[in-house]
N, C-alpha and C positions, 0 to 999 in steps of 0.2 A: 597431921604429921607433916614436918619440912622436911625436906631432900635439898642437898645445894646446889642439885641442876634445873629444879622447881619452880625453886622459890619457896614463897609462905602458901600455904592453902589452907580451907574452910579446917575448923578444929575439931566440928560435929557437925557435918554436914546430917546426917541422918536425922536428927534435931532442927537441923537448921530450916530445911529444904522438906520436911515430914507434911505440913500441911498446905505444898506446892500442887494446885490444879494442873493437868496434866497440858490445857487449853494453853494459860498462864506458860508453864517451862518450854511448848512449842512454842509459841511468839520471842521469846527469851532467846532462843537458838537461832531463830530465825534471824532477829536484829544482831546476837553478835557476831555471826557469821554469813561469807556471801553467799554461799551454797553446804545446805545439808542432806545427806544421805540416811537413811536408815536400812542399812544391809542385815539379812537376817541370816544365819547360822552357815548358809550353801553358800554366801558372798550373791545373792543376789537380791536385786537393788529392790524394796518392799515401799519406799515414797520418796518424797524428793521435793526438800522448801529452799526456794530462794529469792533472797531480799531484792534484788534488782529483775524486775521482768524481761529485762532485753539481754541479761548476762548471754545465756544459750540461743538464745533465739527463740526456738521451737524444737529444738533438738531433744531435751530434757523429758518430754511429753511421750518420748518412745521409751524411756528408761525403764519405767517401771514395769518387773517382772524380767527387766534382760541383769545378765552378771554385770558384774562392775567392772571386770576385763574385758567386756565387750565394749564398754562405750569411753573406752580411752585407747589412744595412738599404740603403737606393736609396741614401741620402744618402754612405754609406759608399764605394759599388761608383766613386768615382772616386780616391778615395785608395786604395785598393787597385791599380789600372791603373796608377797614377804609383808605389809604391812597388815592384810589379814592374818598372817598367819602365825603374828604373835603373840604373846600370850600378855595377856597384861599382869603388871606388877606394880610396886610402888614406883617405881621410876616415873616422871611426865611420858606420855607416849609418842615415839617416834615419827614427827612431819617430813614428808615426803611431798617431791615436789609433781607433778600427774598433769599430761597434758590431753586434752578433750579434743577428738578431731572434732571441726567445724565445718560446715555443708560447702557456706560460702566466704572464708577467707582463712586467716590463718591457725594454729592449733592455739587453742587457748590453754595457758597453762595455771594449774590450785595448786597451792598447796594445804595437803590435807592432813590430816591430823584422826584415826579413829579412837574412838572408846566403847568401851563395853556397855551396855546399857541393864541388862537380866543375866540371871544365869541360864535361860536356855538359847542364848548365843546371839541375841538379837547387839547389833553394832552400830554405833551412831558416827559417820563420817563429817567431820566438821571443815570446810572449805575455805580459802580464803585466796580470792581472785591477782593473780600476779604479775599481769599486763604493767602495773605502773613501778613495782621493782624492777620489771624487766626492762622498762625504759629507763630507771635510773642508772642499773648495773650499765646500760649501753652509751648514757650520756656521760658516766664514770671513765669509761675505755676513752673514750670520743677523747672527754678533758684531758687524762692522758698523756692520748698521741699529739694533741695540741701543744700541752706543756713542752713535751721533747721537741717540737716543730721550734715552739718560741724561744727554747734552750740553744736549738743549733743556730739558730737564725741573731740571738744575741752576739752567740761567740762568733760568728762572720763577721758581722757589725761593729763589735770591738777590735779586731784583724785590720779590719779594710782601715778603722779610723786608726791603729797605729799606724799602718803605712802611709796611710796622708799625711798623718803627723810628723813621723821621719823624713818623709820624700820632700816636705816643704823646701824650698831651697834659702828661704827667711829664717836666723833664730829665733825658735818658738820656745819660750820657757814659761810653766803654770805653776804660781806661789802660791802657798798657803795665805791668807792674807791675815788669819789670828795668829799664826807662829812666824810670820815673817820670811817664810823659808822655801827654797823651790822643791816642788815636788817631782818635774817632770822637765826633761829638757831634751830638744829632737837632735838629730846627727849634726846639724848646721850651725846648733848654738855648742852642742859639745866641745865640736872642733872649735869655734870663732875664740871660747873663751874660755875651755881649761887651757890651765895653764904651767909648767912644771908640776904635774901631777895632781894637781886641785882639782876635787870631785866638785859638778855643780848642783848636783843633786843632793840636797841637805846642806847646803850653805843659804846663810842669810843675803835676799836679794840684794840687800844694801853693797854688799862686795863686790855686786859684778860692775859697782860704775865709782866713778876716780872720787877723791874726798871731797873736791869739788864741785861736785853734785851730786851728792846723795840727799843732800836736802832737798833740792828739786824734785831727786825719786819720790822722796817721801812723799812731796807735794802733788808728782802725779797721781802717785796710787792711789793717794786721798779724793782728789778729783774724779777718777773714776768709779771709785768707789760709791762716791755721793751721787753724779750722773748717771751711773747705769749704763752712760756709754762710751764711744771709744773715747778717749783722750789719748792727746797727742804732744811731747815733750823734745827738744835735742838735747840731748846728757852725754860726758864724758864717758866714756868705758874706764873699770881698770886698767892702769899701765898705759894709758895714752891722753892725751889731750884733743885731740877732734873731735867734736864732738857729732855724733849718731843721732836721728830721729828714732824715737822710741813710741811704741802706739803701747796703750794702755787697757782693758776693759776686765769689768768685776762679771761675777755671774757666783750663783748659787747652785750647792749639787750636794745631796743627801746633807740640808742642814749646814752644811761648811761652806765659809766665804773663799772664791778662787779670783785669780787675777792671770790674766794672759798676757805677757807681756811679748811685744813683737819688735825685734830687730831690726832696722833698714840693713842691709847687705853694703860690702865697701868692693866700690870696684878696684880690680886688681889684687886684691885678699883671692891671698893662697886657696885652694882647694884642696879636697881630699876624692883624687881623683877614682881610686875604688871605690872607696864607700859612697858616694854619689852616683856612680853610673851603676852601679848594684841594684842602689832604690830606684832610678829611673828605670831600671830594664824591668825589677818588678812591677811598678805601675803600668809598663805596657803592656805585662803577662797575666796579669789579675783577670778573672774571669767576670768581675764588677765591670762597666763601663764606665771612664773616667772624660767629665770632661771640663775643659778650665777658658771663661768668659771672661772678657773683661766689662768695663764700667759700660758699654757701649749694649752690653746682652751680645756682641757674637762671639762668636769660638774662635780662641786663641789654639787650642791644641784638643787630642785626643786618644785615648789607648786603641790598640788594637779592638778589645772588646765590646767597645762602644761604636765601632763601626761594624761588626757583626750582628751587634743587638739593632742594628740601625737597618744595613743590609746595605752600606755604603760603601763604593769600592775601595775609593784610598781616601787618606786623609786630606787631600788637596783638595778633594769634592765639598768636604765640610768644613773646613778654617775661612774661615771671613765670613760666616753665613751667621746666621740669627737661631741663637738655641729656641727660640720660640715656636719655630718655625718647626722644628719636633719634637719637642716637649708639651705636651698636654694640649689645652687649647691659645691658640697665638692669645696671645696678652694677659691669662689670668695665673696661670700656673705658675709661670715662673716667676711672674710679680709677685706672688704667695710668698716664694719661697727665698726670694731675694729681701721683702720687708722685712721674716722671718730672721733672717742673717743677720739683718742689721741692729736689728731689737733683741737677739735671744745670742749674737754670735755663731751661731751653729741652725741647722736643722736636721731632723735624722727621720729616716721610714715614711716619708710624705709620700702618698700614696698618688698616682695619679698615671700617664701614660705615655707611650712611646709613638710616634707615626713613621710609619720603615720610609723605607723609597719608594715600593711597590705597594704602597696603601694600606698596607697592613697596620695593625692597632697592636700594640702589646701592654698589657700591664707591669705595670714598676712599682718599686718603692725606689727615693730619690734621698740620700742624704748627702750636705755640703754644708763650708764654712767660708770662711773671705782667706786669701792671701795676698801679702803686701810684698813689692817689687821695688825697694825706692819709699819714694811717694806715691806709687802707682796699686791701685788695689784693682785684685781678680777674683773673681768668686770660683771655686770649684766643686764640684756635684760627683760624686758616687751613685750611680744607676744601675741596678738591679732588676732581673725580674721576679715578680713576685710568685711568693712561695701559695700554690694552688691550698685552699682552706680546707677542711675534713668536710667533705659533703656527707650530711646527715641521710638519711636510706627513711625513705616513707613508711608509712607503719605497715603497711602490707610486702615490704620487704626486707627480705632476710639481709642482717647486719653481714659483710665483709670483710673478713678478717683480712690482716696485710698479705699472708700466702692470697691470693684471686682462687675464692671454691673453683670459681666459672670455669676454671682449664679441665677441674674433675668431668663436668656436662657430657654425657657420651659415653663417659669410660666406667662410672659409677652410677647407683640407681640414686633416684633424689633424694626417696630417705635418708641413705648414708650418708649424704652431702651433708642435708641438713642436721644430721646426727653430729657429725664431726666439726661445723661450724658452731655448733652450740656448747661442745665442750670447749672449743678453744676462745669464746666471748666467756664460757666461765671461769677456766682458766686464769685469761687476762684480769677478771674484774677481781679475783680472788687476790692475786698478785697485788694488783693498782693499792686494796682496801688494807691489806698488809704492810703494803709503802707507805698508805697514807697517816695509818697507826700505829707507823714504828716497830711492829712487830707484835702488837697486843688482841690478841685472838679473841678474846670478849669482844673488844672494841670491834671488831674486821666483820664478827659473827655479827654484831646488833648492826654495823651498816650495811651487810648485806642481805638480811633478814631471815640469819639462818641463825638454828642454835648453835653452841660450841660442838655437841656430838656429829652434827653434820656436818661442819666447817673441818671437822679435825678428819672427816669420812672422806673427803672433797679432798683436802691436802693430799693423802695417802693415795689417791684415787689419780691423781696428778704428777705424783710425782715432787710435790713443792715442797716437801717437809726438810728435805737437805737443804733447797736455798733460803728458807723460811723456818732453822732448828727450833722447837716449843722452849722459850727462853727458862721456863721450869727447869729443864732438860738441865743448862746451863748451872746449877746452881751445885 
């Protein structure tokens, strides 16, 4: 007979299995499962085969002739009483998950499965050890909280690099180099070079310089394109005849070709004196540390917050001085990150560290790009500290959910601790398997190694079925 919560099963087993030695069907039971029970009519436990010798220990060896409620955890001893105490039918029989206290470490948890064996009530428990789903649902949560870490930590990183990008006081404008066209243009080229309403944003770069050289442009882009590095041009602008140093450099990003193109600055060119000291007072309020070197390696400037990450009293302590002299170790780190600059344009999340004033070591991630002044180029660094990693909990300790159990210590017994931290790892891993299958309850149930009747048990048991409606439901 099939059932479609099943599957397919034997068609005549009675046939099939009729001239099965009884020697034969134990060895059978024993290899496909890690522990088996045979319970007899009272629910108490009559022998006991398991495939690994060191599953229990030595524990196992007291079982036989004790109940089956006796040699599992309190929490346990009621899912045990309802899994005897059902009656078999055609349905596959209801697995249950049963945790085994252990002498000397933690509870080991089966999940168990019974079946009827005779009609005078004799029952066969079939076991199947779940230490290593336990570690996966936990490595599941872990990934996660990771993922959300690396989501926040992205969207900071793209923050801090628009505000570099803006605050630059050079126009910075990034062309498409297959459509010709600019994609991105910071407050500095905005201002330099709209002009009666001319957006620059979606105009072909050829427009921002006089007819007079734009063949030239062509020729720089081309150059740098071929080079891979910076190239360097004087080109008319639009609407003027002076002509402007113009820096050039190609670079690759998801498959598409970009080009940076960089403005030399005109002294005496008007400013926009709000919008300029807006993004300058931003960059001293960022909670990033910001600091800006020249070709020399020492510090021309720096925010607020890089002299707290530093523990330096004012900025006249730190301008003229040598970023080497607190970045990572003198001469290798920021050599890294400066050849980096010059080969890739950019560096972002270079890992490395901080040395305060008072001796202290702090961990950073360090990203920076070059800025050009003139003909004069400055490197600038975004410093951060680094975001502490998900410390993994030894196997002999209990996972910690983001509430801290530990505040419970004192006020509740440990049982309940641990009763309560284990539904909320269930909880979580239930949730994550859901996120990560869109919503498909077969799929959530095979990754967690439960059936759909327990998953669907688990939901209602949770509370998740409102943020998680059965898409059936839906139709």
């Amino acid at each position: 007979m099939e059932h479609p919560s099943t599957g397919r099963q034997f068609s005549d087993p009675s046939r099939s299995f009729a001239n099965l030695e009884a020697a034969f069907v134990a060895t059978m039971v024993t290899a496909a499962t890690d522990v088996a029970l045979l319970i007899d009519r009272d629910g108490t436990i009559a022998d006991v085969a398991i495939r690994e010798p060191d599953l229990f220990g030595e524990a196992e060896k007291s079982w036989i002739g004790r109940a089956f409620v006796d040699v599992v955890t309190v929490e346990s001893r009621g899912k045990v009483e309802r899994m005897l105490s059902e009656q078999p039918g055609e349905e596959s029989p209801a697995r249950r998950e049963i945790n085994h206290p252990m002498p000397n470490g933690p509870d080991l948890p089966v999940s168990y499965t019974v079946l009827s064996l005779t009609r005078n009530g004799m029952r066969l428990a079939l076991g199947r050890d779940m230490r290593i789903m336990a570690t996966l649902q936990q490595n599941l949560v872990e990934t996660q909280l990771a993922l959300e870490t690396d989501y926040a930590r992205l969207r900071s990183t793209e923050t801090q690099y628009r505000v570099l990008f803006e605050s630059a006081a050079e126009p910075i404008l990034l062309v498409d180099s297959s459509a010709g066209r600019v994609v991105e243009a910071n407050l500095s080229a905005r201002h330099r070079l709209e002009r009666e309403g001319r957006r620059l944003v979606g105009a072909p770069y050829s427009a921002l310089f006089a007819p007079q050289s734009q063949a030239e442009a062509d020729t720089l882009v081309a150059a740098a394109r071929r080079s891979g590095e910076t190239e360097t041009a004087s080109l008319a602008l639009a609407g003027g005849d002076r002509k402007t140093p113009v820096a050039a450099r190609f670079y690759r990003q998801h498959g598409a070709g970009r080009i940076i193109l960089r403005l030399a600055g005109e002294e005496g060119e008007p400013k926009d004196p709000i919008g300029l000291d807006l993004v300058a007072r931003l960059g001293q309020t960022l909670p990033d540390g910001i600091a800006v070197i020249g070709a020399d390696r020492t510090i021309v400037d720096v925010n607020e917050s890089f002299l707290d990450l530093t523990e330096i009293a004012s900025r006249d302590q730190v301008v003229g001085r040598s970023l080497e002299e607190i970045l990572g170790r003198r001469g290798v780190e920021l050599a890294i990150l400066i050849k980096a600059i010059e080969t890739d344009g950019f560096v972002r999340n270079f890992s490395t560290h901080i040395n305060t004033r008072y001796g202290g070591v702090i961990d950073v991630e360090v990203s920076g790009s070059t800025v050009m002044r003139g003909d004069e180029r400055f490197f600038g660094f975004a410093i951060r500290e680094a975001a502490r990693a998900v410390v993994r909990p030894a196997a002999s300790e209990p996972f910690r959910s983001a509430n801290d159990m530990t505040g419970l210590v004192g006020r509740v017994p440990l049982r309940e601790i641990i009763r309560e931290t284990a539904d909320i790892i269930e909880q979580l891993c239930i949730e994550a398997a859901l996120d990560l299958t869109r919503n498909n309850r077969a799929s959530a149930a095979e990754m967690l190694g439960l059936s759909r009747q327990s998953l669907y048990s688990k939901l209602k048991r949770h509370g998740i079925t409102n943020t998680y409606p059965d898409p059936e439901d839906t139709h």
